[in-house]
C-alpha positions as semicolon CSV with decimal commas, in nm:
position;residue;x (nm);y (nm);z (nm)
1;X;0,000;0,000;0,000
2;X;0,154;0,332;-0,075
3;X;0,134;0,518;0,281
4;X;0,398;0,761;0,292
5;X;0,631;0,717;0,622
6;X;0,646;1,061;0,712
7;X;0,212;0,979;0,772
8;X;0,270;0,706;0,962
9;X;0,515;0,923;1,179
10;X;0,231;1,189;1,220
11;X;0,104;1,070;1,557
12;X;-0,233;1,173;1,676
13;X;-0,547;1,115;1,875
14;X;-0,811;0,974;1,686
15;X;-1,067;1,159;1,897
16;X;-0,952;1,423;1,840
17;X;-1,178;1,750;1,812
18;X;-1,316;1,952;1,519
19;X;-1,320;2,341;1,512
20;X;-1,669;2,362;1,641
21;X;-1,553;2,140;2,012
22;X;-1,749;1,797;1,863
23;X;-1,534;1,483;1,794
24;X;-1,430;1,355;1,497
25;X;-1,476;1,025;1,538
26;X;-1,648;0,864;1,865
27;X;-1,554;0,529;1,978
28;X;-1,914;0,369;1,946
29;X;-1,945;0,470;1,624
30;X;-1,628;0,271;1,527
31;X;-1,745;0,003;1,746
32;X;-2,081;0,003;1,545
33;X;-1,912;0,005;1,226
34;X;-1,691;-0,308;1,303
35;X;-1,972;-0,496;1,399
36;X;-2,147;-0,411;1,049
37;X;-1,841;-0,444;0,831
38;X;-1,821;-0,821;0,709
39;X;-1,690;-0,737;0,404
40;X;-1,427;-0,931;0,278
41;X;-1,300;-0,622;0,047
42;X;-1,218;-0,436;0,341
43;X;-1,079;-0,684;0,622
44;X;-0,723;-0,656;0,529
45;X;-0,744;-0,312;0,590
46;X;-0,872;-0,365;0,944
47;X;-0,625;-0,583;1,051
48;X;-0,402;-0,294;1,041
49;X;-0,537;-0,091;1,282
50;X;-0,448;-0,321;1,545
51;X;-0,540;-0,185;1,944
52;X;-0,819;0,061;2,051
53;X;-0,916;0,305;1,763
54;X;-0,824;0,624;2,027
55;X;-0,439;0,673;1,997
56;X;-0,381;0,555;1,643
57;X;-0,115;0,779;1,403
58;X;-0,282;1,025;1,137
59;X;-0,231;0,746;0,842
60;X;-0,448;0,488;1,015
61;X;-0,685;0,771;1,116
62;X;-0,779;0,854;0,806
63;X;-0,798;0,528;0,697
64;X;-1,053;0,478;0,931
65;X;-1,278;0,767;0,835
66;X;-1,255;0,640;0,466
67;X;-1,400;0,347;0,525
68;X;-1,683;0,479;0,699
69;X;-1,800;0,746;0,514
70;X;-1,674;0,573;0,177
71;X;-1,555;0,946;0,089
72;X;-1,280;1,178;0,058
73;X;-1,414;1,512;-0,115
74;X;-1,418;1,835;0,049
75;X;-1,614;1,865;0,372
76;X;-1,568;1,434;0,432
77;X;-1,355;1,382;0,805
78;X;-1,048;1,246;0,603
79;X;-1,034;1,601;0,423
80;X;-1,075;1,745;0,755
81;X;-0,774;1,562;0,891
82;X;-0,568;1,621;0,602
83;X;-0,620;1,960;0,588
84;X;-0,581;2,005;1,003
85;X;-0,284;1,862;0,980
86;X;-0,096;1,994;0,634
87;X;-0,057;1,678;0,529
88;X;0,047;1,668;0,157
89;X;-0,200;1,628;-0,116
90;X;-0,010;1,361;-0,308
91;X;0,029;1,186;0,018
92;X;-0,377;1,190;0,119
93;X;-0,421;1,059;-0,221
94;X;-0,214;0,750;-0,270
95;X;-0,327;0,708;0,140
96;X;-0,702;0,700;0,069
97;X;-0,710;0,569;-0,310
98;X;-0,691;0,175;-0,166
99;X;-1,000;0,180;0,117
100;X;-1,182;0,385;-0,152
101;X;-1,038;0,090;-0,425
102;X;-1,180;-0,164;-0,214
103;X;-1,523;-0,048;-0,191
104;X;-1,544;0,062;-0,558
105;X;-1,604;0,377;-0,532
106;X;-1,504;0,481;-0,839
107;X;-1,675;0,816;-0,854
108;X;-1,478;0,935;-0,571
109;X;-1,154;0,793;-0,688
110;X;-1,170;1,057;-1,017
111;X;-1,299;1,342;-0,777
112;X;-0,960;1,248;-0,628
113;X;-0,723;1,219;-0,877
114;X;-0,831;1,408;-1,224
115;X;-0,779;1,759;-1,201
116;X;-0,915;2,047;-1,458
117;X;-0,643;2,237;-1,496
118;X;-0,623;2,583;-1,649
119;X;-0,665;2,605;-2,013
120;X;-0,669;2,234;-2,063
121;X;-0,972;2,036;-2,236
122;X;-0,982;1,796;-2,020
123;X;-0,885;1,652;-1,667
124;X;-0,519;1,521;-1,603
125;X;-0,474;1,277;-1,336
126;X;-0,263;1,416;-0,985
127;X;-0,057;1,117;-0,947
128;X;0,217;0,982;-1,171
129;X;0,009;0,819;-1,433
130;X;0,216;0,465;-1,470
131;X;0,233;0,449;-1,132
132;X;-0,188;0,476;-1,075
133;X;-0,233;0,205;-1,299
134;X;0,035;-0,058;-1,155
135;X;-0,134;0,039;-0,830
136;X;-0,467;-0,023;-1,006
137;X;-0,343;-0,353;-1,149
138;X;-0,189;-0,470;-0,843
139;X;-0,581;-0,375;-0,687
140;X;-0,763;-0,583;-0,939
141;X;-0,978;-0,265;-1,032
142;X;-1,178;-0,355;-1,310
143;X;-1,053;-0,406;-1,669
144;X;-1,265;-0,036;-1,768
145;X;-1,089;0,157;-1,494
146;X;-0,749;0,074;-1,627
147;X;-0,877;0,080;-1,985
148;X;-1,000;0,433;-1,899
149;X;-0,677;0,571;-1,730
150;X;-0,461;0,420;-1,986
151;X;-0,571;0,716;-2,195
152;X;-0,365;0,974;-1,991
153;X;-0,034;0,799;-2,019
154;X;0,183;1,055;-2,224
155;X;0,300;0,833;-2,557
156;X;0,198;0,497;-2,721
157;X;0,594;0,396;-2,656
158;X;0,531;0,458;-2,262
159;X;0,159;0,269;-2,307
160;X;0,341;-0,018;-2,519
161;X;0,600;-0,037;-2,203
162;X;0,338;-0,072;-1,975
163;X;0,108;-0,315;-2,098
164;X;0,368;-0,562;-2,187
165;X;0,521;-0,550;-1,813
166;X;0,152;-0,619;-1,717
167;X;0,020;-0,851;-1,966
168;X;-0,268;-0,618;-2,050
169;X;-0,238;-0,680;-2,404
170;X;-0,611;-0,684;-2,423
171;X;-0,642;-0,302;-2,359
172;X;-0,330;-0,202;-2,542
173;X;-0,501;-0,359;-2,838
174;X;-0,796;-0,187;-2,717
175;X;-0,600;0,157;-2,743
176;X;-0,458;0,119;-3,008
177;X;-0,730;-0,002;-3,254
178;X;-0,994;0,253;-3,104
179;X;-0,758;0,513;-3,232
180;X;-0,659;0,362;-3,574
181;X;-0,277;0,435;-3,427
182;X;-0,146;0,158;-3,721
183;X;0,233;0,263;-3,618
184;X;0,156;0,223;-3,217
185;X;-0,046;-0,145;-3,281
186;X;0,232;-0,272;-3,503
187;X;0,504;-0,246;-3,243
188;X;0,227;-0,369;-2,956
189;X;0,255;-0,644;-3,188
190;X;0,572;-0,714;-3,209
191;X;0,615;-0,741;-2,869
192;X;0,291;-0,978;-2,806
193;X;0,352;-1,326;-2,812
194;X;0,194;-1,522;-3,128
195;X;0,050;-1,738;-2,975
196;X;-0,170;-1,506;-2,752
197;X;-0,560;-1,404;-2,939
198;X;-0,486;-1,036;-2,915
199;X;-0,192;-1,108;-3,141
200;X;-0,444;-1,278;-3,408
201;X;-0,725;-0,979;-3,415
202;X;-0,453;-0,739;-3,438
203;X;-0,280;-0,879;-3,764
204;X;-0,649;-0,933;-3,868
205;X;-0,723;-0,593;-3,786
206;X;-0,380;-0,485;-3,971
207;X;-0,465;-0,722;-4,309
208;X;-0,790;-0,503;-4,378
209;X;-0,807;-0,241;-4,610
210;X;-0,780;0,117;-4,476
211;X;-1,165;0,218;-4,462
212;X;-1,313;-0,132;-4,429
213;X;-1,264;-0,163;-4,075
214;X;-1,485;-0,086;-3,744
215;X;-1,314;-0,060;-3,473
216;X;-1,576;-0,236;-3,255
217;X;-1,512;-0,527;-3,466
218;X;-1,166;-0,603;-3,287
219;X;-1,181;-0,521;-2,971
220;X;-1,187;-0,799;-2,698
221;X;-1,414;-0,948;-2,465
């Protein structure tokens, strides 16, 4: 899990209080939520916050209000405790992105990490791109979440690199045929074993005559 050490230095109370005097996070209410929480997706995250939930550092904290409130945004108690206690934005998010993983809450993740910044058309993820989608890999997020980050990575030589180390030749075909990138599918090729299907619909794909192809004709399964 990518928790940054200088978090898990960051030692605080867990009941400790908001601005307006009320706790952040009562001890029944954690009690409660233990009791409720069967879920299998989020029981190797428990077994890290070993001992009573008052006392634990800021990481496991925050971990904590994650999987309760199954949110991060502005205004949730892990913002809160990020803010309160400057803890570093690229830290909060590779801290929270797992919980939030495990619960598929996928509409929170990008709320997290793609950004609108100024001028640009469209979002740009806040997190080192190749790294987000070994993490994702390593997560077993679904196939469409790393088909859809894939997208951001800067180059189809950087996308080729990646896929390969994972074995996601499925969505570097995907890629790669949705765009009609011939130059970027022929060297996915030739680094795709021949014996693999992907290999097959992509020199099918490849034998076609430009204009008598649909894309949604290749892709995979």
């Amino acid at each position: 899990m990518f928790v940054s050490f200088e978090a898990k230095r960051m030692l605080i109370q867990l009941a400790s209080e908001t601005l307006d005097g009320d706790f952040l996070l009562k001890r029944s209410e954690w009690s409660a939520f233990l009791e409720n929480s069967a879920s299998s997706s989020v029981k190797s995250i428990l077994n890290e916050l070993d001992g009573p939930i008052v006392g634990q550092n800021l990481a496991n904290t925050i971990l904590a209000c994650t999987l309760m409130d199954k949110k991060v945004s502005k205004g949730s108690r892990a913002e809160h405790l990020k803010t309160a206690h400057n803890m570093s934005d690229e830290h909060f998010r590779w801290l929270v992105l797992e919980p939030l993983v495990l619960q598929g809450q996928w509409m929170e993740i990008d709320q997290l990490l793609l950004e609108k910044k100024w001028l640009s058309r469209k979002p740009t993820p806040s997190l080192p791109i190749d790294r987000l989608i070994l993490f994702f890999h390593s997560m077993k997020a679904p196939k469409e979440v790393k088909q859809r980050f894939l997208q951001y990575m800067p180059g189809s030589e950087s996308l080729t690199d990646l896929v390969v180390r994972l074995g996601l030749f499925d969505l570097g075909l995907e890629y790669f045929i949705r765009r009609k990138d011939v130059s970027g599918l022929r060297n996915l090729l030739s680094r795709t074993p021949s014996s693999r299907e992907e290999f097959k619909i992509g020199q099918t794909y490849l034998s076609k005559p430009v204009g008598h192809t649909r894309s949604h004709d290749f892709l995979v399964d």
